[in-house]
C-alpha positions, 0 to 999 in steps of 0.5 A: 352548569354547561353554561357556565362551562361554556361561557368561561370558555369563551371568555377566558384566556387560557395559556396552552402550552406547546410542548417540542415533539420529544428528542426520539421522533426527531433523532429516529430520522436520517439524513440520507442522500436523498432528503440532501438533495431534495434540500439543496434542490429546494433551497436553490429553487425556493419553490416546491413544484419547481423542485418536483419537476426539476427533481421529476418527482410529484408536488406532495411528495416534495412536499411530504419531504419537505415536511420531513427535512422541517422535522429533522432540522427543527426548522421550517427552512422555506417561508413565504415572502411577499414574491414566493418563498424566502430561506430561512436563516437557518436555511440559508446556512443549510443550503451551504451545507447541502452543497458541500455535504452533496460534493463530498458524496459525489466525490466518495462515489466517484471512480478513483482518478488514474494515475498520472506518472508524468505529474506525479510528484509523489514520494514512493517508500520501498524496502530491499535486501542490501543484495539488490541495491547493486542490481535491481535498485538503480534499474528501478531509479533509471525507469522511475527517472524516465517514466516520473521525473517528478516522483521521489524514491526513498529506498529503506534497509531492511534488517533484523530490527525493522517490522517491515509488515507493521510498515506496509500496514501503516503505509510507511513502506508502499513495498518491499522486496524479499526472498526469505523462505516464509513471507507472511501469508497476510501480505499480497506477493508476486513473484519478480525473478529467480536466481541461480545460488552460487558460491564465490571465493579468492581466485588464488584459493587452494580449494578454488585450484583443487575444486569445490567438493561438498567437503571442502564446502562444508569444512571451509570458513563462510562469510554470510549476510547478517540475517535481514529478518531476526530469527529467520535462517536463509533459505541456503541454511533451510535447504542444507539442513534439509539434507542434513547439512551445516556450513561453517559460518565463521563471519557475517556483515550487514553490507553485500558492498563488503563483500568483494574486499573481504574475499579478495584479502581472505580464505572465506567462501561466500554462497549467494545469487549468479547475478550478484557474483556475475556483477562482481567477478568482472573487477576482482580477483574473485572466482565463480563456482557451482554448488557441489549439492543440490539447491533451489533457486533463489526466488525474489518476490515483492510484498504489499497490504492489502490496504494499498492493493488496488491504489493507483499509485501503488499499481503503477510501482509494481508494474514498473518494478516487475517490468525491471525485474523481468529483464533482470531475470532474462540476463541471469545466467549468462556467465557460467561457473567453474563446475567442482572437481568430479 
């Protein structure tokens, strides 16, 4: 019987069949920066020992690697020719792939480039109160002018409707200028200048003759700004009511523009910053008063995400933006206000 075995053995062709390794062994495998070396390496060599040597690792070890990147691709790559080794067409396309798969690495890995304001040619997103388009917007457009002459600046209104947090999330506004009381604590902040609180009203107003006591600031009609933020008061509404004060807001408008022609044809009284009334009082019939109480500075501050905290670009804004405001603040005060009567 063992004969017999044998001898149909040796006579008989048997087909065997050649099963693939199964999906798991090869998708157990990964591609790591590594065997993408050692794959442009050997492709470009078409050698093994010149791969080791120029790679200074030892022969077996690219080879074992080798052996490796066979069994991930499903391919054998490298075979040999009649000179030495020869790719694969499937290698051939691999080499292509390696090479681009090893740049994109490099450029991931590779410390971001630095900002170069004098090519740039890119558009910058800033949101402001209205309040400071008269002061700190054209300061910042003169510096922006002179230190990027390629870069664009689109400055956006802020009102009760725009989420400006959304905005700088999604990147549709690189920063935002603010002084309401209570930023969102989320958002990165630094601080820009601090601002005397002042009122202002017709020269000729009767209150204006008498002086400003804290009845006649209570008592008199107020013309405030619309608020920038919906539901949020100002900060000269949050520190009254602190004192247990109200003043009587009896108009409102959007536009800081507005308000030296409505003063200058009414009885209204308008609380806001020195700069702002210093910048005003030189052209109109409009006077400058100390607040007849107690109240803190307003205090401007600048707003971004943390997605765009350590972007070059960005960087470069608030720098140029806090320089700006820095001189802004040294020029605060220089004028001085009429005290109210004793």
């Amino acid at each position: 019987m063992c004969d017999f075995l044998a001898h149909f053995c040796l006579n008989v062709r048997i087909p065997i069949l050649i099963l693939a390794p199964p999906m798991t062994s090869r998708t157990n495998h990964h591609l790591d920066t590594y065997l993408l070396r050692v794959l442009h390496t050997l492709l470009v060599e078409k050698s093994v020992s010149r791969t080791a040597i120029k790679l200074g690792q030892s022969q077996p070890t690219i080879s074992n690697t080798l052996k490796r990147l066979r069994e991930l691709t499903g391919d054998a790559i490298l075979v040999r020719g009649k000179t030495g080794m020869v790719p694969t067409e499937r290698g051939q396309e691999l080499l292509a792939l390696a090479k681009q798969g090893l740049e994109v690495i490099e450029k991931i890995a590779a410390p971001v480039a630095a900002f170069e304001a004098d090519s740039t040619a890119r558009v910058f997103h800033i949101a402001t109160p209205d309040y400071l388009n008269m002061l700190l917007i054209p300061s910042i457009i003169e510096q922006l002018r002179r230190r990027a002459p390629g870069a664009s600046l689109m400055v956006h209104a802020l009102d009760a409707n725009l989420d400006y947090a959304s905005a700088l999330e999604n990147g549709r506004f690189d920063l935002v200028i603010g002084n309401w009381p209570d930023p969102p604590e989320h958002l990165h902040l630094a601080q820009l200048f601090d601002d005397d609180v002042v009122c202002m009203m017709h020269r000729d107003h009767p209150v204006a003759k008498k002086g400003l006591t804290l009845k006649y600031y209570l008592e008199m009609p107020h013309l405030a700004p619309t608020p920038y933020i919906e539901g949020h008061r100002s900060g000269i509404d949050v520190a009254l009511a602190e004192q247990g004060l109200k003043r009587n807001v009896q108009v409102t408008i959007p536009y800081f523009a507005l308000v030296p022609h409505v003063l200058a044809k009414s009885d209204l009284i308008f609380t806001t910053g020195r700069q702002f009334a210093e910048h005003i009082i030189e052209d109109w019939p409009i006077g400058m008063f100390t607040l007849p109480f107690d109240m803190p500075k307003m205090r401007f501050y600048m707003l971004w995400h943390a997605r765009s905290h350590v972007a070059p670009d960005v960087v470069w804004l608030r720098r140029l933006i806090a320089e700006v405001s820095a001189d802004l603040g040294k020029s605060s005060g220089k004028s001085g206000a009429r005290q109210p009567a004793p």
